[in-house]
C-alpha positions in Angstrom: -21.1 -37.3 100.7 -19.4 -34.3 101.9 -23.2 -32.2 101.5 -24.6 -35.3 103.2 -22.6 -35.0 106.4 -22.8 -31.0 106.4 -26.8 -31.3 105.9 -26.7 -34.0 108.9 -24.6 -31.3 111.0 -26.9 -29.1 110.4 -30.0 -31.0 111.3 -28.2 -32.0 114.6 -28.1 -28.5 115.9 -31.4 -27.6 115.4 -33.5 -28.1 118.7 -35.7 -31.0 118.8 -39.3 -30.3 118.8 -40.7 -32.8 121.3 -43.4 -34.7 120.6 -47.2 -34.2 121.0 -47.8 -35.0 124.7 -51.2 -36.6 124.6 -54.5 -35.6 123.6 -55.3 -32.3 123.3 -57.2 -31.4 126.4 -60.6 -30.8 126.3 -62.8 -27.3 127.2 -63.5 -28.6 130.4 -59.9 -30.0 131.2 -58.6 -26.3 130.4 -61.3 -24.7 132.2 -60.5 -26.6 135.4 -56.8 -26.1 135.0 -57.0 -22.6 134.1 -59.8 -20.7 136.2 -58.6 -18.6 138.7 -55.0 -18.2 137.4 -52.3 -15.7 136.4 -50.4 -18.1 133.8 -47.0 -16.6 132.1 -45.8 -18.2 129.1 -42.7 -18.4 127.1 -41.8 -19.2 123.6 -38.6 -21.0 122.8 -37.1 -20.1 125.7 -37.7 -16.4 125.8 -40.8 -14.6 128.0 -43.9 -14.6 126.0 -47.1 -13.3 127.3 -49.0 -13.3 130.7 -52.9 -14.4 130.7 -55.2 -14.2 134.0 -58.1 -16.9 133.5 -61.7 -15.7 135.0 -64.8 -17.4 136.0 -67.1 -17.7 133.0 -64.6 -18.3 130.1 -63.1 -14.6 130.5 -59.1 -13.9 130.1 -57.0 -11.0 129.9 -53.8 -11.0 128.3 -51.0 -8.8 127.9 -48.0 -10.0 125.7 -45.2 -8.9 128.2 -44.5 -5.0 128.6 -47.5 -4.3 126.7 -51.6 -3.1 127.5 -54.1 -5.8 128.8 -56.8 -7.1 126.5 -59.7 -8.4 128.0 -61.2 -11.5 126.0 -63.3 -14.5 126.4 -62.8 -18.3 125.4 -64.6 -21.4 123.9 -64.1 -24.6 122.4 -64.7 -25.4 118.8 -64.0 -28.4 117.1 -61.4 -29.5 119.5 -59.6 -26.0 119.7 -59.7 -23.3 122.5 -60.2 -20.3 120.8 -59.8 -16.5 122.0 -61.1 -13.6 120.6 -60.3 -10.3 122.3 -61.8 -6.6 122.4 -59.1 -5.3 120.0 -59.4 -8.6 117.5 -62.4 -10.5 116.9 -60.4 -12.9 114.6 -60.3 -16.1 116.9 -57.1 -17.2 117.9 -57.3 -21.3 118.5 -55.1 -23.4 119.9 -54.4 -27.1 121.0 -53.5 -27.2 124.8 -51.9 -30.1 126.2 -51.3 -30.9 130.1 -47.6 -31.9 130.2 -44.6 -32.3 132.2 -42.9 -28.9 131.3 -46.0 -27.1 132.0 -49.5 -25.9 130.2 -48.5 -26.6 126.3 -50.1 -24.6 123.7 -49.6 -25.1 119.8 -51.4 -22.4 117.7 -54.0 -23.7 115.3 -52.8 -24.5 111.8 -48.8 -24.5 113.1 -47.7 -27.8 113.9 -44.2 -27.1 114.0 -44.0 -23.6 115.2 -42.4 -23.2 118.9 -45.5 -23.7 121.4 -45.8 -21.8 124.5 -45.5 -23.4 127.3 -47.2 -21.7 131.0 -44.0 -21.4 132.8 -45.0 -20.0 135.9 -48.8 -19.8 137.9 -50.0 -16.9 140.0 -53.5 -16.9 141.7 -52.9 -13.0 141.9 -54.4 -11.1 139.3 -52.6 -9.2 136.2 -50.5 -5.8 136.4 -52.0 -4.1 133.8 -50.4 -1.3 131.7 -52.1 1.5 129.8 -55.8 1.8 129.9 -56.8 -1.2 131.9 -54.9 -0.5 134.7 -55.8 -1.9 138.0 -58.2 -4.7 135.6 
């Protein structure tokens, strides 16, 4: 009894993972939320990364303090994917409209901490490092 209530304790001070808000939003849903925008994005709580969205499915993201990457976006089998000019691997991901913001889960990580697009800019990225001025 006594590792019952200390396992329940536990559980009750983990933070709640809410649930799935929705569908997952489709490439043209993204597209039309995301063109034109400087999106920053936090994890957990704690800043994340910054990506700028571009006409024609183009991005670039920096994860905070470090160099822009320019990349590109599609959809594939229900998943926007990136692939960037330093990674080729794609990096997929559910996006969900929802009340906190832009949701993201990364492909393959249900329960992981999502990021979730915090704070909009139509200005364009400060680029460190070789892209500056991008």
């Amino acid at each position: 009894m006594r590792h019952a209530v200390l396992a329940l304790s536990v559980m009750l001070a983990l933070p709640v993972q809410s649930a799935e808000p929705g569908r997952p939003m489709t490439a043209a849903e993204f597209d039309a939320a995301t063109v034109g925008r400087t999106l920053f994005y936090n994890s957990g709580g704690q800043s994340y990364g910054v990506e700028q969205y571009l006409p024609g499915r183009k991005v670039i993201w920096a994860f905070l303090g470090d160099d822009c990457r320019k990349g590109e976006w599609y959809e594939d089998q229900g998943f926007i994917c990136f692939v960037y000019e330093d990674n080729p691997d794609p990096q997929c991901w559910s996006f969900f409209d929802n009340d906190e913001g832009l949701l993201a889960r990364f492909k393959g990580d249900p329960f992981g901490l999502p990021l979730i697009a915090v704070e909009e800019s139509p200005e364009p990225m400060e680029c460190l490092g070789p892209n500056v001025g991008v």
